[in-house]
N, C-alpha and C positions, 0 to 999 in steps of 0.2 A: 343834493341830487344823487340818484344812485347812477356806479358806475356801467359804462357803456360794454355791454359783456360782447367780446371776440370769439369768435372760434375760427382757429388760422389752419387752415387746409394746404401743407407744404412738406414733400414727398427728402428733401435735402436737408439731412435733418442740423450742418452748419447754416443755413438759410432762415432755415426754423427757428433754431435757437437765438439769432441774432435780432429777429424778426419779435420774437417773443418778448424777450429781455426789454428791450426797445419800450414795446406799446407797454409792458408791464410797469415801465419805470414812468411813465407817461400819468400825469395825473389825471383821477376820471375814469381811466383802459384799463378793463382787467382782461387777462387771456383766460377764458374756462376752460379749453381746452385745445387741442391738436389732432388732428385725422391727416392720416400719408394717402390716400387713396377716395377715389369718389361713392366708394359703396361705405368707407367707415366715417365718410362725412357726412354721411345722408344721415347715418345712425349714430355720431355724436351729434349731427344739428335737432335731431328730437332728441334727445338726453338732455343736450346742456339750453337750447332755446334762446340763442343768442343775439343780441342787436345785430352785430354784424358779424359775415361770414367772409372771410380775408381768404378767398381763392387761388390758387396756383393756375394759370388754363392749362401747364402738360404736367398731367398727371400718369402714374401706370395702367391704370385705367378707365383712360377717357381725356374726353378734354371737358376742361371745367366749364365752358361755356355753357354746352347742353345741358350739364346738370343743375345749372341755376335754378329753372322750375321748379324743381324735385327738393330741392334743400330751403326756396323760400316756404314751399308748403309744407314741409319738416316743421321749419322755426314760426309757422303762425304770422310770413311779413318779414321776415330778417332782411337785411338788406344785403344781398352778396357783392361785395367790389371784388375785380380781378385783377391778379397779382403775374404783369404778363413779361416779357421781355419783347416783345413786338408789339408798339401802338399805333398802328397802320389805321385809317380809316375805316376799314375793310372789318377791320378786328371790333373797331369800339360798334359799330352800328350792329354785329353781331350781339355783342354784351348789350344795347340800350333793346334789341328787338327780343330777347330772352326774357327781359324785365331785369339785366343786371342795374346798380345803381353807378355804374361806374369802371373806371380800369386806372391801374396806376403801374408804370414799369418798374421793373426789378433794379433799372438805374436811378429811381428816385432816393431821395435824400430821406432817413427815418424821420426829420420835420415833417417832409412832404406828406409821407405814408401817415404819421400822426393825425394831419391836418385833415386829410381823403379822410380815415376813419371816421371822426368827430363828423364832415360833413354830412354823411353818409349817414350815421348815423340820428343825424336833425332832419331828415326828412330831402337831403338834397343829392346830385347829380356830380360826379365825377369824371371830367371829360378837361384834355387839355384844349384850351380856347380852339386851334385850330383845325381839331378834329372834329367840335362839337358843331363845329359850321356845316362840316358836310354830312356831319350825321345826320344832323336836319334836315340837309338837302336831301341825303340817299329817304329817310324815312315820309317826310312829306311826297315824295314821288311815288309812294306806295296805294294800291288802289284802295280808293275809301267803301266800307266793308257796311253792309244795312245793319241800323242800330237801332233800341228803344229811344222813345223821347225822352228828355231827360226831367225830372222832375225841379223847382224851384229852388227845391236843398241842395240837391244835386249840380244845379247850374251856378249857385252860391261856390259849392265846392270845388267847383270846377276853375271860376273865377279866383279864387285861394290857390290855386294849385299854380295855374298861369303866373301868377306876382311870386312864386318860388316858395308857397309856404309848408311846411311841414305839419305833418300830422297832428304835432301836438300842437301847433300852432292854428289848423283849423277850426281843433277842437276850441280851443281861448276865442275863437274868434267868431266862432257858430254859436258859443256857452253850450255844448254838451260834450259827453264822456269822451276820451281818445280811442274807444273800442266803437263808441256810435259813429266816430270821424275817420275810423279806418274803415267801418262799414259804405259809408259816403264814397270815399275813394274807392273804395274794391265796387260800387256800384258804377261809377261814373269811366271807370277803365272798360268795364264790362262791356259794356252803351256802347262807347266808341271801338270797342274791337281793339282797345290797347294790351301790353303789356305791361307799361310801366308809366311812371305818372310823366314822363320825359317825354313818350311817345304820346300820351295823352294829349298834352302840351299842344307836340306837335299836330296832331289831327285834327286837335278844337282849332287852333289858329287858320289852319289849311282851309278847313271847310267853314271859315266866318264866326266861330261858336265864340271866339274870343278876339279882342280888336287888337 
């Protein structure tokens, strides 16, 4: 299996380095590369085109939340987790409505951080259990937005997505290509007015799309 390519966006560069060395030693993790700032992240996440994009939220310029958009359509779908020292409610509902895949604190253990990658990286969500509750709550409360009907492939994929499956696992599971099953997905977010397959999730449940 080829290795799951990083690009670790951290402005402190003992943070960095530590941070690096870690995933690097990690079997599977390669780091491609490192951006200190959110405008050399946007422009190493098109360069290097990575699985995951390992975030800082305070950066010099900016907070990394906002830039999520901007760096998944850089990378073609990368998935960005963020890299926070505050996992407030408040915070993760912000990263899951961005389309982030996740948040992991600056006190977590290099296991932990390992493990977040790798999930992240298979198509899934990073949220600790009891934040993820009320994300849910804060996002299901959100008003539901007029959508296209959804097509049969679509509703298939949809149903894939709800049981927690990852892209490449749609694809095994629909029998076609992982670009035709990211298509499916980037369709089916669309429909519902999502941002990320989490919030998906959530709206298909909300409004009965999924039992």
């Amino acid at each position: 299996m080829p290795s799951i390519r990083v690009l670790l966006v951290e402005d402190h560069d003992m943070v960095a380095e530590a941070l690096g060395m870690a995933l690097d030693l990690a079997s599977g993790i390669e780091v491609v590369g490192r951006a200190v700032s959110l405008e050399e992240a946007a422009a190493e996440t098109g360069r290097w085109q990575p699985d995951v994009v390992l975030l800082d939220r305070r950066l010099p310029d900016g907070d990394g939340i906002e830039a999520i958009g901007r760096l998944t359509t850089a990378a073609h779908g990368a998935r960005v987790l963020i890299l926070t020292g505050e996992a407030s409610a408040s915070v993760a509902t912000k990263v899951a409505e961005a389309g982030g895949a996740g948040l992991v604190t600056k006190s977590s253990g290099l296991k932990e951080l390992e493990a977040a990658v790798r999930e992240v990286a298979a198509g899934g969500v990073v949220f600790a259990p009891d934040l993820l509750a009320e994300v849910l709550d804060r996002l299901t409360g959100r008003t539901a937005q007029p959508r296209g009907e959804l097509t049969a492939r679509e509703r298939e994929t949809l149903t894939l997505l709800g049981e927690g499956a990852s892209t490449a696992e749609i694809s095994q599971q629909l029998g076609v290509a992982r670009n035709t099953a990211r298509n499916h997905v980037q369709r089916v977010l669309e429909k519902l007015g999502a941002r990320s397959k989490l919030e998906a999730v959530v709206i298909a449940r909300r409004d009965g799309l999924l039992d």
